[in-house]
C-alpha positions as CSV (number, residue, x, y, z in Angstrom):
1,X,85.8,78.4,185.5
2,X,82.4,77.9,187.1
3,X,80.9,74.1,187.6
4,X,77.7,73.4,188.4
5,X,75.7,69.9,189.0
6,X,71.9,68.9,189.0
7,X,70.2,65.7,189.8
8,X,67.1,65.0,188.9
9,X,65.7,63.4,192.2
10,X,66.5,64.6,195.4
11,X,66.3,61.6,197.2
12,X,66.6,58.0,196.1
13,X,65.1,54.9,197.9
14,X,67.8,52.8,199.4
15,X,68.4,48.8,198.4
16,X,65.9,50.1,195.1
17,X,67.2,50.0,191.3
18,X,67.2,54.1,190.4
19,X,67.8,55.9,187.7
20,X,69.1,59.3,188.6
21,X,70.4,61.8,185.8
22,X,73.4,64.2,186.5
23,X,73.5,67.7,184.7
24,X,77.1,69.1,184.4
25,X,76.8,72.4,183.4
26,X,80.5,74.6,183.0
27,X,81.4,78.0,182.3
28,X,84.0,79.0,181.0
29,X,85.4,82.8,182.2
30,X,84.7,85.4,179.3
31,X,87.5,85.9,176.9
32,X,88.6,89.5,177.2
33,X,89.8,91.6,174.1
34,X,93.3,92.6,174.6
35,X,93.7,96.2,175.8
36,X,94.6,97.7,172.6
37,X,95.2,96.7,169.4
38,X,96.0,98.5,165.8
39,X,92.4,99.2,164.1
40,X,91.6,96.0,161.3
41,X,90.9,97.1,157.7
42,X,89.3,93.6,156.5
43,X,87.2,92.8,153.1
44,X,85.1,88.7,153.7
45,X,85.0,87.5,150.3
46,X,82.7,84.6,150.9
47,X,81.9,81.8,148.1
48,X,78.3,81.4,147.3
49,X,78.9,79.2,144.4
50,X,77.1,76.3,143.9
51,X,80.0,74.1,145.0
52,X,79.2,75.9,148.3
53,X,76.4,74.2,148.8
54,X,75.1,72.6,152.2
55,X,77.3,73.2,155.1
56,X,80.5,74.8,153.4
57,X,78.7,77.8,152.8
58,X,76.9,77.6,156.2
59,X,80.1,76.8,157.8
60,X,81.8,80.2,155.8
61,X,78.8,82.2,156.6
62,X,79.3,81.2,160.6
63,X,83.0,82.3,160.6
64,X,82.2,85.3,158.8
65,X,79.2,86.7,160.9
66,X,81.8,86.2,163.8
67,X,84.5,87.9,162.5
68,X,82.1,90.7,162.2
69,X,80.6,90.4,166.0
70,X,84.1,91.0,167.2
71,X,84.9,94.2,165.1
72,X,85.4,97.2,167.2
73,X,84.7,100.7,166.3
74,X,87.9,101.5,165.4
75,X,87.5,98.9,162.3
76,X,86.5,99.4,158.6
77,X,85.0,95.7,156.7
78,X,83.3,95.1,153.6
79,X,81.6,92.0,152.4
80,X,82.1,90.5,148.9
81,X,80.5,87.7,147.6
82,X,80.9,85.7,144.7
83,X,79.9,82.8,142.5
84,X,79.8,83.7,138.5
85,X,79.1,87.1,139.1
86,X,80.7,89.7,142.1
87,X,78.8,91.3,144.4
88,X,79.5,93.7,147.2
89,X,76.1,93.4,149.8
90,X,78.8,95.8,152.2
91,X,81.2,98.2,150.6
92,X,84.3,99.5,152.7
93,X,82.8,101.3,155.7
94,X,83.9,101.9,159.3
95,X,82.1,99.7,161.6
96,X,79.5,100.9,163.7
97,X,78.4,98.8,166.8
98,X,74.1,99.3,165.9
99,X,75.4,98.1,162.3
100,X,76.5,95.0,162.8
101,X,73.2,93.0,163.0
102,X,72.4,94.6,159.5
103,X,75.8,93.4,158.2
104,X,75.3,90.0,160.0
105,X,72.0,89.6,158.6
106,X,73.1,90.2,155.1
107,X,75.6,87.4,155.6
108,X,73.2,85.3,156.5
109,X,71.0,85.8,153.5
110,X,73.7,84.8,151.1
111,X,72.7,81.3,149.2
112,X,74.2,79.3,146.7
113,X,74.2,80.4,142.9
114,X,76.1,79.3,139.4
115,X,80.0,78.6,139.0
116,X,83.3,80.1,140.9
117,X,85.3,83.3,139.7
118,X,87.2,83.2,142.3
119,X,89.6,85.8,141.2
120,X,86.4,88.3,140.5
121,X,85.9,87.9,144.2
122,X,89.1,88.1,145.5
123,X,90.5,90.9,143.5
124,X,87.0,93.1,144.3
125,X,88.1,92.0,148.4
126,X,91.6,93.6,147.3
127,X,90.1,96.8,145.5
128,X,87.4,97.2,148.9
129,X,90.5,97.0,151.1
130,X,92.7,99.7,149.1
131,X,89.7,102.1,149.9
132,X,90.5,101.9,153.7
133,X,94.2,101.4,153.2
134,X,96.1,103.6,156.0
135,X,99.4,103.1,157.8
136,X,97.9,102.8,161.0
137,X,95.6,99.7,160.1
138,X,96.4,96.1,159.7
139,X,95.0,95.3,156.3
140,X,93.8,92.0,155.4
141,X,91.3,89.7,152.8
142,X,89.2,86.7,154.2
143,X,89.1,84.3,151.5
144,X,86.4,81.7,152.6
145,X,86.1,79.4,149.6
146,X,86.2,75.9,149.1
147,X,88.7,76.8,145.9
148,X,87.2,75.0,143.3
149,X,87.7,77.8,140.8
150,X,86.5,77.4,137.5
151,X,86.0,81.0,135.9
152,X,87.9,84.1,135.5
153,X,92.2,83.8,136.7
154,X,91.9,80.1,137.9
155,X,95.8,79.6,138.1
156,X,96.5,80.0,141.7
157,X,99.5,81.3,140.9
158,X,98.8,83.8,138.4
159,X,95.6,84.5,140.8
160,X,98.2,85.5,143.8
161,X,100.3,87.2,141.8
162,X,97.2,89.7,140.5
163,X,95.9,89.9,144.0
164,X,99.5,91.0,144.9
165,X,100.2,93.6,141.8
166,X,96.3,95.1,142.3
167,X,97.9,98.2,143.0
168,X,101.1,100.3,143.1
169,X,99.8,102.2,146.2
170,X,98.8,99.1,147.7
171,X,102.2,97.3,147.1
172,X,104.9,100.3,147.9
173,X,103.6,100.8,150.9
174,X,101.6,97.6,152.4
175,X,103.8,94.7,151.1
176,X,104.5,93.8,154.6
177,X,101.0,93.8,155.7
178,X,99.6,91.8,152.7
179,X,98.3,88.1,153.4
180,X,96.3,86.0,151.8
């Protein structure tokens, strides 16, 4: 960790009220990625209902642009949005380092729209991951939603259940590696 201090006057009259400012800056030592790690298979299904609106979807849009800035090669992601209708601005597609501005960009552009079929969105996340699906990648969905759902499956149970059963290929041989 590095400190570093600033005042903003050099020298001060003695016996003399003064006002002196103090800048503290610190920084921190950069977080390195561990050495190796099993390539990530991910599908962000991001909320851009209107319920979304004002920082919730700013906040989901932040975690999801960083989740894409610390992808490596190695990696596959696709983005899935929803509010009454599903859309996919990035279908399942290795990641590629010059790419990931576009990707963030098109995260950024999301905005607010009409109701919440939720289960649209999440089962499209579930479908985008099944076309990366391999044993040697850790396969996962990003639900960022506030979970007001009000369209399509809204049962969360019933919901979980679907997300589970998407796919015999999927559940034989990725039960263990399935979270939600």
């Amino acid at each position: 960790m590095k400190l570093r201090t600033v005042l903003n006057h050099s020298f001060v009259v003695m016996n003399e009220a003064n006002t002196v400012y103090l800048l503290v800056e610190v920084e921190a030592p950069s977080m390195e990625r561990p050495a190796s790690r099993r390539p990530l298979n991910l599908s962000i299904v991001l909320d851009r209902s209107g319920s979304m609106a004002g920082g919730k979807l700013e906040h989901a849009k932040s975690a999801a642009a960083f989740v894409v800035r610390n992808l490596c090669d190695e990696d596959s992601i696709s983005v899935v949005t929803f509010d009454d209708k599903v859309d996919t601005p990035v279908p399942s597609r290795p990641v590629v380092e010059h790419e990931k501005a576009e990707i963030i960009r098109l995260i950024e552009d999301i905005s607010c729209g009409n109701t919440t079929n939720l289960s649209g969105g999440l089962l499209m996340g579930c479908y985008q991951v099944r076309q990366a699906l391999s044993d040697d990648r850790i396969s996962r969905v990003i639900l960022l939603s506030d979970g007001q759902a009000n369209e399509g499956i809204v049962n969360p149970s019933i919901l979980v259940s679907k997300a589970v059963d998407s796919g015999p290929h999927w559940r034989r041989r990725h039960r263990r590696e399935w979270q939600l």
